[in-house]
C-alpha positions as CSV (number, residue, x, y, z in Angstrom):
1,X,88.4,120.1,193.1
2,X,85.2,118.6,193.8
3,X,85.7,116.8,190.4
4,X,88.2,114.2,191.8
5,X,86.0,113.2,194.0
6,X,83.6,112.6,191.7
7,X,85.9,110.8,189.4
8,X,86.4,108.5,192.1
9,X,82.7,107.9,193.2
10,X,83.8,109.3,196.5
11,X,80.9,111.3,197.8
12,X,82.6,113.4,200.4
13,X,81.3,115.3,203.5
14,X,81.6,118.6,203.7
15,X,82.0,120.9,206.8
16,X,80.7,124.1,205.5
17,X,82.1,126.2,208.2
18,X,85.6,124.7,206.5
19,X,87.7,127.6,204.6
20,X,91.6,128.4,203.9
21,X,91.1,131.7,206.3
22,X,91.5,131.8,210.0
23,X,89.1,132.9,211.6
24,X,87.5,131.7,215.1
25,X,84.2,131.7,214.9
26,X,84.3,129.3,212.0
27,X,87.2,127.3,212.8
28,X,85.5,126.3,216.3
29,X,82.4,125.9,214.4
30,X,84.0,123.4,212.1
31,X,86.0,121.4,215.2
32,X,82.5,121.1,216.6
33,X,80.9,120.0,213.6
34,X,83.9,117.5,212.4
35,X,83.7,116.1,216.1
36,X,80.5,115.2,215.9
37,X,81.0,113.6,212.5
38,X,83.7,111.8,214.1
39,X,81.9,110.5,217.3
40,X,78.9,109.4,214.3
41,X,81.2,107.4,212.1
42,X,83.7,106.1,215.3
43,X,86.6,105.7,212.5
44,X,90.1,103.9,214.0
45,X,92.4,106.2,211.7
46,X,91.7,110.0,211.2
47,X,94.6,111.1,208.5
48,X,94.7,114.5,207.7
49,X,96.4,117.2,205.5
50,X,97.5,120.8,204.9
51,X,97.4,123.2,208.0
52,X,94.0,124.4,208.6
53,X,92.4,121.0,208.5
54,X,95.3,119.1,210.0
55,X,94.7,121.3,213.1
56,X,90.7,121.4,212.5
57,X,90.8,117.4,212.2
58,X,93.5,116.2,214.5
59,X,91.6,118.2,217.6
60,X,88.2,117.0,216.9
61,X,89.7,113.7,216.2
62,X,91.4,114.0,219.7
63,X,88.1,115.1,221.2
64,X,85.9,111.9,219.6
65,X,88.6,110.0,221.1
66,X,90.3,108.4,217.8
67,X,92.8,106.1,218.4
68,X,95.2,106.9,215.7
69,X,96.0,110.0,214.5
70,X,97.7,110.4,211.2
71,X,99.0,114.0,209.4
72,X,100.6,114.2,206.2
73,X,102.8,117.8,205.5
74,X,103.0,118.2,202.1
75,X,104.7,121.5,202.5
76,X,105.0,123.9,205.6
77,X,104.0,127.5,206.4
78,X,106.6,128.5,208.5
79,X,108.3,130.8,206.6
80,X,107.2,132.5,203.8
81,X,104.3,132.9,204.1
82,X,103.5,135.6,206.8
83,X,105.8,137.9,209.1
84,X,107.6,136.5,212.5
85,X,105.0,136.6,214.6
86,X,102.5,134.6,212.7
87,X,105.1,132.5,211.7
88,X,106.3,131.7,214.7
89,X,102.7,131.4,216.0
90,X,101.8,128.6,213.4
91,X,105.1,126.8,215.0
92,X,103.9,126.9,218.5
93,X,100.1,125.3,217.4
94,X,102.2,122.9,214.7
95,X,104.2,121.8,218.1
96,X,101.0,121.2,220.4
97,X,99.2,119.3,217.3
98,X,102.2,116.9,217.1
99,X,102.2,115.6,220.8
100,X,98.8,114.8,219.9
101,X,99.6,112.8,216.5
102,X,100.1,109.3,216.3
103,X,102.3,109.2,213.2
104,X,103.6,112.4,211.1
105,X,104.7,112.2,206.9
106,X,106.4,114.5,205.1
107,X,106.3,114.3,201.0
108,X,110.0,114.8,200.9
109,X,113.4,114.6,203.2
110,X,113.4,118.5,202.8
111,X,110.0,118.7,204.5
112,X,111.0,116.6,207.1
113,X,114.2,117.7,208.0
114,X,112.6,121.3,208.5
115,X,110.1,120.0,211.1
116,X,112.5,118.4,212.8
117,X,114.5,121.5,213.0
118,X,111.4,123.2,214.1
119,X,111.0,120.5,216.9
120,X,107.5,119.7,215.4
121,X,107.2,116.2,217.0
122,X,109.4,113.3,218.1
123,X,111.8,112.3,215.4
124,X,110.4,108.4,216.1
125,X,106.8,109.8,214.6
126,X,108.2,111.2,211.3
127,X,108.7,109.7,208.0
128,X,108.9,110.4,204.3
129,X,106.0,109.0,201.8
130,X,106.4,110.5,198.7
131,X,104.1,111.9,197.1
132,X,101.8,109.4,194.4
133,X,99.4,110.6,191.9
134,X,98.0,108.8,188.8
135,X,100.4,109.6,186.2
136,X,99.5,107.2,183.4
137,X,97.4,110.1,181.5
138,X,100.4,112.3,181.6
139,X,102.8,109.3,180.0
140,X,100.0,109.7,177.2
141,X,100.3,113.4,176.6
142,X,102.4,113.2,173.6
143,X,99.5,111.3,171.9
144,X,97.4,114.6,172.6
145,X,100.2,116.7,171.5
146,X,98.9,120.0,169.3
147,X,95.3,120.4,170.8
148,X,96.6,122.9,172.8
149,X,98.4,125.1,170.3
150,X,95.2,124.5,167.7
151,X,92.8,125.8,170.6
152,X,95.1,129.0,171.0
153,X,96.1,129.1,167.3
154,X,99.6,128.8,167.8
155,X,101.7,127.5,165.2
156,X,104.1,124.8,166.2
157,X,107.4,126.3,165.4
158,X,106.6,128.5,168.3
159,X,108.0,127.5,171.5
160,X,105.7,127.6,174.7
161,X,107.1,127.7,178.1
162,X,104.4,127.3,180.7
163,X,103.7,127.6,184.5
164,X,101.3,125.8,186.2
165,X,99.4,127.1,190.0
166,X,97.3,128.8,191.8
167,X,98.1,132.7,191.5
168,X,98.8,133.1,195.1
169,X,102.4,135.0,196.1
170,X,104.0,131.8,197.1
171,X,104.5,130.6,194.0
172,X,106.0,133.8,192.4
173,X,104.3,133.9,189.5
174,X,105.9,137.7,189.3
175,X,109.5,136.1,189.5
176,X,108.3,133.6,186.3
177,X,107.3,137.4,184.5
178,X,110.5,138.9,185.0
179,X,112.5,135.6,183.4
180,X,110.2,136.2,180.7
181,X,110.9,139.3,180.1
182,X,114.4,139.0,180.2
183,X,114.2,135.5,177.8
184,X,112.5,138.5,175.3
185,X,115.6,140.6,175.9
186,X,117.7,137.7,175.0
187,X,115.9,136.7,171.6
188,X,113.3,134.3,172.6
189,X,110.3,134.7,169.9
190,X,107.6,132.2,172.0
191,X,104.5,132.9,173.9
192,X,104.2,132.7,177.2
193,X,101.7,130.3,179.7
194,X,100.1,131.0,182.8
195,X,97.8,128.0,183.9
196,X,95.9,128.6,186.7
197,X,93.9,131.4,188.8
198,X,93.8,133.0,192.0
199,X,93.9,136.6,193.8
200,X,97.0,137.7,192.0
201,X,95.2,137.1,188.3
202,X,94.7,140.9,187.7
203,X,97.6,141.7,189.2
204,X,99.7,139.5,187.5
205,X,98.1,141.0,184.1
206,X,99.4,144.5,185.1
207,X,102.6,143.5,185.7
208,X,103.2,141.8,182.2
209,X,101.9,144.9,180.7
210,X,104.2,147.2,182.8
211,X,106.9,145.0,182.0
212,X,106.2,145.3,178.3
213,X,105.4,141.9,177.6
214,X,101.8,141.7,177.9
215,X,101.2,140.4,174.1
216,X,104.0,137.5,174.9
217,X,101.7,136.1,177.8
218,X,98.5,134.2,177.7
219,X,96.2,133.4,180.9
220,X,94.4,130.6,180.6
221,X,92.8,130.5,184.2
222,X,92.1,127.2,185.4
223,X,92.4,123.8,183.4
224,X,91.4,120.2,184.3
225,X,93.0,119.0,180.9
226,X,96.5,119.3,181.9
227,X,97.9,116.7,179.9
228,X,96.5,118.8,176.7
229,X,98.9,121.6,178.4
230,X,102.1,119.5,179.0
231,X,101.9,117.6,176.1
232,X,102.4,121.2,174.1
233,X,104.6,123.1,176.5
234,X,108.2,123.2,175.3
235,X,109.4,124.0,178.7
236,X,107.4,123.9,182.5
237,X,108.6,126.7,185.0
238,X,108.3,126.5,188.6
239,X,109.3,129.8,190.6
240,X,108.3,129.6,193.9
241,X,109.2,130.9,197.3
242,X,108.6,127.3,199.0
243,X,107.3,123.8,198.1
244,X,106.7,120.8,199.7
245,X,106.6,118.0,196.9
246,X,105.2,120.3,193.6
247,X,102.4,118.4,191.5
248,X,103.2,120.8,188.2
249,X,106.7,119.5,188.4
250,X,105.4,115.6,188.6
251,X,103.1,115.8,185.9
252,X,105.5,117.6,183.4
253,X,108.2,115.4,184.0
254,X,105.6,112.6,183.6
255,X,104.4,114.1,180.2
256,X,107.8,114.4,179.0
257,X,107.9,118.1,179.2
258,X,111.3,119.4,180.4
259,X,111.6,121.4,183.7
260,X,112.6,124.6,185.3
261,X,112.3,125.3,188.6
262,X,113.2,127.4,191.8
263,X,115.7,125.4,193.9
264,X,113.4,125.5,197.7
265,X,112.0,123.0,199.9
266,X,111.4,119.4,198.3
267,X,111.9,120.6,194.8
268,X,115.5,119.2,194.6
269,X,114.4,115.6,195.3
270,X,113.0,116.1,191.5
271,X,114.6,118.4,189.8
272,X,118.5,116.9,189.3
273,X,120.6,119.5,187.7
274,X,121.5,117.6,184.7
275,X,119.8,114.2,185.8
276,X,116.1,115.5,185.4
277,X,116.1,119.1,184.7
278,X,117.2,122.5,185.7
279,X,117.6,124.1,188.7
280,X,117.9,128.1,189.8
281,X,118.2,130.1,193.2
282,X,115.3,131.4,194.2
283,X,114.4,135.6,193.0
284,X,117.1,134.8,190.7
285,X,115.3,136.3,187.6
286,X,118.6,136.4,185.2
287,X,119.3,132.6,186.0
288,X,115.5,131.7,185.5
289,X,115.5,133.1,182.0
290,X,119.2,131.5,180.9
291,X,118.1,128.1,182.2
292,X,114.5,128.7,180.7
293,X,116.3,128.9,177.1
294,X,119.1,126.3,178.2
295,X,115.7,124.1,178.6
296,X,114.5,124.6,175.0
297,X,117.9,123.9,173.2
298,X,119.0,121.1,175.6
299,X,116.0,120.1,177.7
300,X,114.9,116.9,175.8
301,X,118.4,115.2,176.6
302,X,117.0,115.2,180.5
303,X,113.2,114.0,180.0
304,X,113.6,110.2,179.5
305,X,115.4,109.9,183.0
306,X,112.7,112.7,184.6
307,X,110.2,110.8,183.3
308,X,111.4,107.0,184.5
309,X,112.1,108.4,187.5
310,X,108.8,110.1,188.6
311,X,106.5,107.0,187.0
312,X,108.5,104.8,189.5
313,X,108.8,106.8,193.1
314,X,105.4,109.1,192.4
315,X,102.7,106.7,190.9
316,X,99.8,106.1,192.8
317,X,100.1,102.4,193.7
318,X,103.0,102.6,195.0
319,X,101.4,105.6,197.8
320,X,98.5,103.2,197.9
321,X,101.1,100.3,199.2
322,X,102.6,102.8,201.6
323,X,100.0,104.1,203.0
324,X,98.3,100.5,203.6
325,X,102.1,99.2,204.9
326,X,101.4,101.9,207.5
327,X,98.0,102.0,208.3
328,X,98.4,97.9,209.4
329,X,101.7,98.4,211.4
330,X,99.7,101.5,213.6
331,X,96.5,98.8,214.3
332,X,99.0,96.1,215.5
333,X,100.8,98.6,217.3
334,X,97.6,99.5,219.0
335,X,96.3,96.3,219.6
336,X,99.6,95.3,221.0
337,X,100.1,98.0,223.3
């Protein structure tokens, strides 16, 4: 995602020893190196995210002696993801790194009430800042609307229901397949969208042909044009296991585009059944599907509230206020104390 970066004449530093996988050797190697960036640059604030770097950055920031340490959870691994014992590993680390953190944020009330029931930190650390992201291209999708469906030659009488993420089993993408194919069973005549890649691509490809529905499903792999997507998806699925705050939902809702999604972990601060969109259980393949074709008849009567609602609590200034708000009150904290 380099890209952003560039987008935002940011030119970041990288830690090459940095990757998603643990593994000792490299994740000393990058608390070494990111300590010694640390001591260089002598920053006041360290603020970091997801678990690998939260953990990598809040020690080396606690070895360079940084004065305030900041961690955002936009999600949680503690369940899920791995069995019990790794699970309940991440907890105990998660547990050491908050004594350690000067101020924790969650992206939703869902997140945050599961580290407290975790006993992750003191409750007087944790807040909610939810999530922001620049969302005025995504208003603008509808102006785009039909690139999409010209660059896959798709008529527009055909109705498009999409998913967008990273392939990984979190997210379920075979949960998404089975609605599908149960949508088929039930009449739907549409294609299918899978935006995104990841270790499950060719897996995911055999399963829609096992299931019979391989000509019903397109994979686009990865796309930086999403508002292209939205703007021509009838219908945006979301299916997974556990979310923190999910982008895919944000954007849709911000391009208009109604929504389908698993109710688990923040999704429910978005997704209000009848309100903003559709909610299902989770592995709840028959209710996926019936809600999937609910959203095509009835969807549109939802997206003008979705849509107000996510341009006012998720656009970026409003995280850029926050996040200033909070930086300020930690320095006078510090200087006070």
């Amino acid at each position: 995602m380099s890209y952003i970066a560039t987008e935002a004449g940011v030119t970041p530093q990288i830690i090459a020893s940095m990757q998603r996988e643990i593994s000792p050797w490299s994740d000393l190697k990058s608390i070494w190196q990111t300590y010694r960036l640390l001591r260089r640059l002598k920053p006041t604030i360290v603020h970091t995210h997801t678990f690998k770097a939260g953990a990598v950055g809040r020690i080396a920031a606690k070895l360079a002696g940084v004065p305030i340490i900041v961690h955002t959870f936009h999600g949680h691994v503690f369940h899920g993801y791995w069995g019990n014992f790794i699970s309940n590993f991440i907890v105990m680390v998660e547990q050491s790194l908050g004594k350690m953190t000067t101020s924790i944020l969650t992206v939703s009330q869902k997140v945050l009430d599961d580290l407290l029931h975790y006993k992750i930190a003191s409750p007087s650390k944790m807040s909610v800042l939810p999530l922001g992201l620049d969302l005025e291209k995504f208003r603008a999708a509808q102006h785009i609307k039909g690139r999409l469906r010209a660059e896959l030659g798709i008529d527009e009488t055909i109705p498009l229901i999409g998913i967008v993420g990273r392939l990984v089993p979190i997210k379920n993408h075979h949960l998404f397949l089975q609605a599908a194919k149960q949508a088929i069973d039930l009449g739907y005549k549409g294609q299918f969208l899978v935006i995104g890649g990841g270790e499950l691509e060719e897996d995911l490809m055999a399963f829609s042909q096992t299931l019979g529905i391989r000509d019903a499903v397109q994979f686009l792999g990865w796309r930086q044009d999403l508002p292209t997507i939205y703007a021509d998806l009838d219908v945006l699925v979301l299916s997974s296991n556990n979310e923190g705050t999910p982008v895919s939902i944000i954007e849709a809702m911000a391009s208009g585009t109604p929504v389908v999604a698993t109710d688990v972990g923040g999704v429910s601060d978005l997704v209000k059944p009848n309100t903003t969109g559709y909610l299902v259980p989770a592995q709840d393949a028959p209710a996926l599907a019936q809600n999937m074709l609910a959203a095509l008849e009835d969807g549109h009567m939802y997206t003008a509230d979705a849509q107000e609602f996510v341009l006012d609590r998720h656009n970026l200034q409003r995280l850029f206020d926050s996040v200033e708000t909070l930086y300020d009150q930690l320095i006078l904290d510090l200087y006070a104390n």
